[in-house]
C-alpha positions in Angstrom: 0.0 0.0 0.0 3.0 2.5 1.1 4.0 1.9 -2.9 0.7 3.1 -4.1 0.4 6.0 -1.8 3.6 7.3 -3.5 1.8 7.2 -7.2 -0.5 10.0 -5.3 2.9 12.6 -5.8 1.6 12.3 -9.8 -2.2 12.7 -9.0 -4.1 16.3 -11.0 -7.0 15.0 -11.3 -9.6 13.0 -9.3 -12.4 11.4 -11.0 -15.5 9.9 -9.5 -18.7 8.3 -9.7 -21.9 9.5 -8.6 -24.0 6.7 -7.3 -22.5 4.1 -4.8 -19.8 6.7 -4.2 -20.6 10.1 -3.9 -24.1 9.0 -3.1 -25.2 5.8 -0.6 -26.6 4.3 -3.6 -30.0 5.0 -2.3 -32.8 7.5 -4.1 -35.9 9.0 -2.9 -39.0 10.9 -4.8 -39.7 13.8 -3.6 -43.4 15.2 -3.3 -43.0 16.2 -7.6 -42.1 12.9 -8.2 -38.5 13.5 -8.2 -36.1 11.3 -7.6 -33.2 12.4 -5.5 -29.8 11.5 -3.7 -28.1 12.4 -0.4 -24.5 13.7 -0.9 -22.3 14.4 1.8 -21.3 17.8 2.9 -17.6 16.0 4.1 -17.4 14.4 0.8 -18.0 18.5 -1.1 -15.7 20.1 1.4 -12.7 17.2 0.5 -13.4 18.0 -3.1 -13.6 21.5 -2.7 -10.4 21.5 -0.9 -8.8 19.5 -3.5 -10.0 22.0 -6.2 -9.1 25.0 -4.3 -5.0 23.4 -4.1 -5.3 23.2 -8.0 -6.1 20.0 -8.6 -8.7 19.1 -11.6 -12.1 16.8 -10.8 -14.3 15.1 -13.0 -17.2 13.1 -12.2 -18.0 10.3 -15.2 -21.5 8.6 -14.2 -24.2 6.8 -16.0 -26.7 8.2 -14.5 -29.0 11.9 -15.9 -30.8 13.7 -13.9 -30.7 17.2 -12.6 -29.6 16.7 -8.7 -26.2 15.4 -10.1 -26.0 18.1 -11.9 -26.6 20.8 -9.7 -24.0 19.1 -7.2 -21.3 18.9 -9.9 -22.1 23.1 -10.4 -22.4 24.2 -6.8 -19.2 21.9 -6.1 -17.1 23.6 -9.1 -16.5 20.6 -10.8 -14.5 21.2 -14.1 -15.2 17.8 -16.1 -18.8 15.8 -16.2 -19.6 13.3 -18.1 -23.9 11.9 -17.7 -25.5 9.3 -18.8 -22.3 7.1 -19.9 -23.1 3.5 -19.6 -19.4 2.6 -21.0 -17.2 4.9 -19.3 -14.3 4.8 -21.5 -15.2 6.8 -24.4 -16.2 9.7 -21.6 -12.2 8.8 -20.1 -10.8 8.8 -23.2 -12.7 12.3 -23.8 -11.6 13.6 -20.7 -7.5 13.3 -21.5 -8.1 14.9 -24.6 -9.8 17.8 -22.9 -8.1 17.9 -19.9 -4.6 17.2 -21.4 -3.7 15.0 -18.4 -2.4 11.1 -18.5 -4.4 8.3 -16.9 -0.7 7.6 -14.4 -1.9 11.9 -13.9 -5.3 10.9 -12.2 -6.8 8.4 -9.6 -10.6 7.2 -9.8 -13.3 6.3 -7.3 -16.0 3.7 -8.6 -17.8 1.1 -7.0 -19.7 -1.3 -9.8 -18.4 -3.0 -13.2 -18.7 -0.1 -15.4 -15.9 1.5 -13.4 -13.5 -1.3 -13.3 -11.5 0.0 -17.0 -10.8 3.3 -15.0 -9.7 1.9 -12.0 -7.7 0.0 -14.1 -6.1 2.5 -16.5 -5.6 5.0 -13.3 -2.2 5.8 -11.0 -4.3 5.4 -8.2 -7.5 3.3 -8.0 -10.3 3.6 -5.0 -13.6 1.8 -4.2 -15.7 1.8 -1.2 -16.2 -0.9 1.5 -19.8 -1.8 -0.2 -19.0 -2.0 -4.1 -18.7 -5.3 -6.0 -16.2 -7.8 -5.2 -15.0 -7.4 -9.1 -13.8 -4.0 -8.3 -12.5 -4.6 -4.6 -10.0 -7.2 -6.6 -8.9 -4.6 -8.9 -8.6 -1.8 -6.9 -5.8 -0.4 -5.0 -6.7 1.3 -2.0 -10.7 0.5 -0.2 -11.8 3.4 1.6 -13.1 2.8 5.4 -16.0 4.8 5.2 -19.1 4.2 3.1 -20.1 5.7 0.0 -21.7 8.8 0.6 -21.0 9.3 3.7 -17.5 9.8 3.6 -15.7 7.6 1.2 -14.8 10.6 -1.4 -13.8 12.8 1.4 -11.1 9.8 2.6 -9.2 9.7 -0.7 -9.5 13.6 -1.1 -7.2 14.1 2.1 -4.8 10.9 1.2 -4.5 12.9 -2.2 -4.3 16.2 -0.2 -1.5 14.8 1.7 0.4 13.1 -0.8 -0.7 14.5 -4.0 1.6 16.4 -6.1 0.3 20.0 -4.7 0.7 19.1 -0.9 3.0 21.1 0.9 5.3 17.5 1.0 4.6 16.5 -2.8 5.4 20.0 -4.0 8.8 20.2 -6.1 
């Protein structure tokens, strides 16, 4: 593990997934018929943080719907990707705009359709509760739950050992 926390001196750019990891995976209507999702306020002030030290996010997710989007705006995301049911084309897309490296960014997922990024990654994360087919391939398992901390755990690992951290600054 000490090895892969050292890949974090590379990291710009954090992508994530919405549901399962910024989210609990759960969803409510609301009284318009609705649906909705909880995020975390930890999990936005980790990202916030990250963005704030100069470091580029991006949020790739499968799923459309206007709460996502609103958090992606109010957050200051720079990057998102909706309604991609195979990730890769929306990763490949998001090198050419960003101009970064997949050994440039780590990932959080949590299901199959995040395993090629986790892959491809410097630094691959899941959460305690995603699919045994991404716990395999992934190379650091957050203690906390998705949405209720998870994103906020690899935010501070990268904030400590990322590139722009007072110790990973050249």
């Amino acid at each position: 593990m000490a090895s892969k926390l050292s890949s974090l001196q590379n990291i710009k750019m954090l992508v994530l997934d919405v549901d399962g990891v910024l989210t609990d995976c759960r969803l409510w209507m609301d009284s318009n018929g609705e649906w909705k999702r909880f995020f975390s306020i930890r999990d936005g002030v980790g990202i916030k943080r990250l963005i704030e030290s100069g470091y580029k996010l991006a949020v790739i997710t499968g799923s459309k719907a206007e709460d996502i989007r609103q958090r992606v705006k109010n957050l200051g995301i720079q990057y998102f990707y909706e309604g991609a049911g195979d990730k890769v084309p929306s990763f490949i897309d998001l090198q050419k705009q960003s101009g970064l490296k997949p050994e440039e960014m780590a990932c959080v997922g949590d299901d199959i359709f995040d395993i090629p990024l986790i892959q491809a990654v410097a630094f691959g994360a899941t959460v305690p509760e995603a699919v045994e087919e991404v716990i395999e391939e992934a190379d650091y398992v957050t203690k906390r739950p998705g949405g209720n901390g998870a994103v906020r755990e690899v935010c501070d690992l990268i904030y400590k050992h990322g590139a722009f951290s007072s110790s990973g600054r050249s």
